[in-house]
Backbone as CSV, one residue per row, in Angstrom:
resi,resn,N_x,N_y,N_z,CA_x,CA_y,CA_z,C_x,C_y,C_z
1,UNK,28.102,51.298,-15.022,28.886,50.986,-13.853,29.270,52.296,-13.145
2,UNK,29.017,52.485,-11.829,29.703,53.994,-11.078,30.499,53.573,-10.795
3,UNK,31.240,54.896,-10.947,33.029,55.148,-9.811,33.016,55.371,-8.680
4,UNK,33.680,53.970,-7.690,33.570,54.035,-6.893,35.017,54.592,-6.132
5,UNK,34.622,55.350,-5.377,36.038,56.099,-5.195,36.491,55.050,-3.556
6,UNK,37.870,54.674,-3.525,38.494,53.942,-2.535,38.955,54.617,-1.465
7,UNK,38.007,54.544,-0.432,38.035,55.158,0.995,39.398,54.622,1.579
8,UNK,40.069,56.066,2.106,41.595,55.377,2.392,41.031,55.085,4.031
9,UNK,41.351,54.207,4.428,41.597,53.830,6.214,43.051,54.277,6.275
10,UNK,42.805,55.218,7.413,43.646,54.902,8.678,43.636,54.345,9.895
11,UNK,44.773,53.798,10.211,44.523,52.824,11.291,45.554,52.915,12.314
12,UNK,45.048,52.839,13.444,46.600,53.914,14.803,46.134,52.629,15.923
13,UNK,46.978,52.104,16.035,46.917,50.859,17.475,47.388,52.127,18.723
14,UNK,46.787,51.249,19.283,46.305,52.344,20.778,47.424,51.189,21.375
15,UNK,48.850,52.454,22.316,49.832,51.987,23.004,49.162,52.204,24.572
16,UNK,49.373,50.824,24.923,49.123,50.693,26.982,50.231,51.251,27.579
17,UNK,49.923,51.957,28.457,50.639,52.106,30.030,50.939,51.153,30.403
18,UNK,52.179,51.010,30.929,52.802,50.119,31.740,52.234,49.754,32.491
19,UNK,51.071,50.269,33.285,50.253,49.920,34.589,49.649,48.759,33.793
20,UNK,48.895,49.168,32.698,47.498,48.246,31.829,48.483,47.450,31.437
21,UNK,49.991,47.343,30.997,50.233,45.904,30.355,50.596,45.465,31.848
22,UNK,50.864,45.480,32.902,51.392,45.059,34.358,49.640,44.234,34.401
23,UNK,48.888,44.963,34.559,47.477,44.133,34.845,46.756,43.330,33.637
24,UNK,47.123,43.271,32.740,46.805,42.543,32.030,47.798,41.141,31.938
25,UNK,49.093,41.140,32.113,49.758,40.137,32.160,49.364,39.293,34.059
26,UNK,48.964,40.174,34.933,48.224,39.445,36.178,47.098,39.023,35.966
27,UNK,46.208,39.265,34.976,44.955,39.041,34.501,45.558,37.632,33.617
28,UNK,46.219,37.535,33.145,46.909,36.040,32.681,47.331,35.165,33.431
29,UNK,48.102,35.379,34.193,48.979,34.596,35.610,48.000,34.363,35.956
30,UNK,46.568,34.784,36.601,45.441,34.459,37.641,44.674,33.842,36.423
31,UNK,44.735,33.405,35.741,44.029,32.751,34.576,44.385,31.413,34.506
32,UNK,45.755,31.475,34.218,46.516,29.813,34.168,46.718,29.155,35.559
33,UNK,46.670,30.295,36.697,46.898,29.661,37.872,45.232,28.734,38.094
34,UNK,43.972,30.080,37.818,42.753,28.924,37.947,42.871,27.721,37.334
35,UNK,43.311,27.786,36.138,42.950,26.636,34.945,43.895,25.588,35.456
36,UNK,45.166,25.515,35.905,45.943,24.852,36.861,45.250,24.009,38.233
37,UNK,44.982,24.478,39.061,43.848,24.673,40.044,42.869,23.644,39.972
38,UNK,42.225,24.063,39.496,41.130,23.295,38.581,41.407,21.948,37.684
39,UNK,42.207,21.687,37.215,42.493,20.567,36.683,43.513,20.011,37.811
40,UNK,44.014,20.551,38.478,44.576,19.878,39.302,43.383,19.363,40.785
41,UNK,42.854,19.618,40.628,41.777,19.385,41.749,40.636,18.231,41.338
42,UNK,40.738,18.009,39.969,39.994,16.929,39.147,40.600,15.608,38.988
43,UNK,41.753,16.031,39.102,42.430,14.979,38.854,42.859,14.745,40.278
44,UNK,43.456,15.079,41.383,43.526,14.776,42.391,42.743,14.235,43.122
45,UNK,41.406,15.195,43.671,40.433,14.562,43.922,38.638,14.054,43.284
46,UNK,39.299,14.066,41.981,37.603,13.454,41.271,36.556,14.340,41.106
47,UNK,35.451,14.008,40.315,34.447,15.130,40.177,33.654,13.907,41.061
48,UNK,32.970,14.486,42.294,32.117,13.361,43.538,30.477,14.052,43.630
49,UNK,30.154,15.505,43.247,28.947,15.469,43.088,28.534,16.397,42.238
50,UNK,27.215,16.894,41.882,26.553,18.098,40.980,27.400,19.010,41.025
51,UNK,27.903,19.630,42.320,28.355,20.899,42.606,30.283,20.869,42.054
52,UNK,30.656,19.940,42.032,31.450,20.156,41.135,31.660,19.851,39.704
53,UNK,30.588,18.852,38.828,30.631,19.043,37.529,30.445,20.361,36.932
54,UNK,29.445,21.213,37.975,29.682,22.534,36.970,30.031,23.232,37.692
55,UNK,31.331,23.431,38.735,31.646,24.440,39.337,33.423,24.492,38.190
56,UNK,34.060,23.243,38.025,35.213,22.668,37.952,34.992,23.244,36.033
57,UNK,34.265,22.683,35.573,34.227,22.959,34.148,33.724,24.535,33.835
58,UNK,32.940,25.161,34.330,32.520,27.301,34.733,34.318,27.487,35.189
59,UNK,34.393,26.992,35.589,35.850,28.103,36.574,36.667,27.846,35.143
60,UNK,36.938,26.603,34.462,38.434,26.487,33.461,37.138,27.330,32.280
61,UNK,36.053,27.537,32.091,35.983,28.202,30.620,35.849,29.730,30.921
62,UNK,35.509,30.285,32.182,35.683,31.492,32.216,36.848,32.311,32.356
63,UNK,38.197,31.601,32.680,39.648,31.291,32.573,39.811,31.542,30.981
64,UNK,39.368,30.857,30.179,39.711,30.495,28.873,39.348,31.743,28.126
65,UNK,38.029,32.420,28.736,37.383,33.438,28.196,37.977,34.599,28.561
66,UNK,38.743,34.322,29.494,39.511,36.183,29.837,40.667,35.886,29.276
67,UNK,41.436,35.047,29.437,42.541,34.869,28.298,42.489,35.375,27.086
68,UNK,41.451,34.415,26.486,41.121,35.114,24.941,40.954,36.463,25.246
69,UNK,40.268,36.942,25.683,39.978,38.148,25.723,40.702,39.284,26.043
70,UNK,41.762,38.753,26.870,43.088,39.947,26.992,43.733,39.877,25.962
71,UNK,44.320,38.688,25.618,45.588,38.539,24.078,44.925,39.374,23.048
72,UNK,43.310,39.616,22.655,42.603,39.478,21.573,42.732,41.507,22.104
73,UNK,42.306,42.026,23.277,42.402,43.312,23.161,44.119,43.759,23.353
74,UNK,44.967,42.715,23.585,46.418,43.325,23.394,47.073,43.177,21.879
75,UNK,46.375,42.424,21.169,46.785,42.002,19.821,45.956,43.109,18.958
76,UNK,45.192,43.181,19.279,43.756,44.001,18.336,43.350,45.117,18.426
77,UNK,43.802,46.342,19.622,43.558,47.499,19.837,43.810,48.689,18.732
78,UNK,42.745,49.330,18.460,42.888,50.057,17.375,41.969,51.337,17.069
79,UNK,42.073,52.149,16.623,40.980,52.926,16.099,41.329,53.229,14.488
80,UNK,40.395,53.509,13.816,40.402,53.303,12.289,39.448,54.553,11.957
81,UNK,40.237,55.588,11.292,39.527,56.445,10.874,39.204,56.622,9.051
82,UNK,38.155,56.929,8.572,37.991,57.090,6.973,36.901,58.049,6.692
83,UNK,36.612,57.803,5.561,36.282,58.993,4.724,34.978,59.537,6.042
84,UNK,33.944,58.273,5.956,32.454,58.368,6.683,32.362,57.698,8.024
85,UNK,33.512,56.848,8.610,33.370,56.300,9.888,34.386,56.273,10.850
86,UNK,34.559,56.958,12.312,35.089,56.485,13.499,35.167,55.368,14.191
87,UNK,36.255,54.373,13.502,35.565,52.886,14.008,36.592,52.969,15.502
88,UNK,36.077,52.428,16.683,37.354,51.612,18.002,36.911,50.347,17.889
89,UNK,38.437,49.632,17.946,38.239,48.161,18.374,39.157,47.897,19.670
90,UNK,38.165,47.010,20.320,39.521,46.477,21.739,38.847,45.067,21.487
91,UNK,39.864,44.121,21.318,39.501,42.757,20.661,38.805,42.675,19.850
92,UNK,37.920,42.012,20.904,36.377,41.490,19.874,35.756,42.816,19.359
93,UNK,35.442,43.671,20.866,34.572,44.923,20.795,34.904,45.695,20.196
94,UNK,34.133,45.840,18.859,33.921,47.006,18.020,32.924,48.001,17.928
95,UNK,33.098,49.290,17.648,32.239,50.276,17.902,32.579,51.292,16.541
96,UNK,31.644,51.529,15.653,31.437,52.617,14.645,31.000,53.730,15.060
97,UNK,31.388,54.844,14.738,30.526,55.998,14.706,30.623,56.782,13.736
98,UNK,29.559,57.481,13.129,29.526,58.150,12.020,30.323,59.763,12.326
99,UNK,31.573,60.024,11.524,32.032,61.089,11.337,31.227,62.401,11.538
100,UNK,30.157,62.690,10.722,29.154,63.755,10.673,28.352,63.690,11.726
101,UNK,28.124,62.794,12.762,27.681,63.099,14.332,28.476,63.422,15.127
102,UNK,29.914,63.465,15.132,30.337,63.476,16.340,30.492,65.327,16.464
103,UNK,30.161,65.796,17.561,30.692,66.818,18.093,31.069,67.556,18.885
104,UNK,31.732,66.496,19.423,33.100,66.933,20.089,33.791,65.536,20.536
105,UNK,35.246,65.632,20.789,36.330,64.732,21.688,36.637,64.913,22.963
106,UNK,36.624,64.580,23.768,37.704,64.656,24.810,38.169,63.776,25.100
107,UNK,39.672,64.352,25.537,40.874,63.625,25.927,40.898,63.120,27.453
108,UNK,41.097,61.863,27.681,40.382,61.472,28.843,42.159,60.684,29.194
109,UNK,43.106,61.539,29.558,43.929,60.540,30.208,44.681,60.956,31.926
């Protein structure tokens, strides 16, 4: 059996600017207002031809999809450093990079 030695992670959540949480919470508001919108327009006036079965049901899931997708990079933002990997996550999107390639950083703010 080898010894496997236990790679410590570190892990540092990446803090937003007030600007990025200001546009990300309008990136919500314009989310529920479509999904609002949209079901209110179905129900008011009916789905009557092609062009709105898939205009009415595209508008509420691409709504649904930036939602998820803001909560998931405001809940989930991170970078994770260890023994052999530079991992970033923003939500979903994850990205590795191997320690022994990188050479160089810059600070981009």
């Amino acid at each position: 059996m080898k010894n496997k030695q236990q790679t410590q992670k570190q892990i540092f959540r990446l803090k937003f600017s007030p600007a990025i949480l200001t546009l990300a919470i309008a990136v919500l508001a314009l989310c529920g207002v479509g999904i609002g919108i949209s079901i209110w327009r179905i129900v008011r006036f009916g789905v009557k031809d092609l062009n709105d079965v898939i205009k009415y049901p595209f508008l509420i899931a691409v709504c649904v999809f930036c939602i998820a997708l803001m909560i998931a990079i405001l809940v989930k933002s991170q970078y994770i450093v260890d023994d052999e990997y530079f991992t970033t996550q923003y939500g979903f999107i994850k990205s590795k990079f191997a320690i022994r390639d990188v050479t160089s950083i810059v600070l981009d703010s």
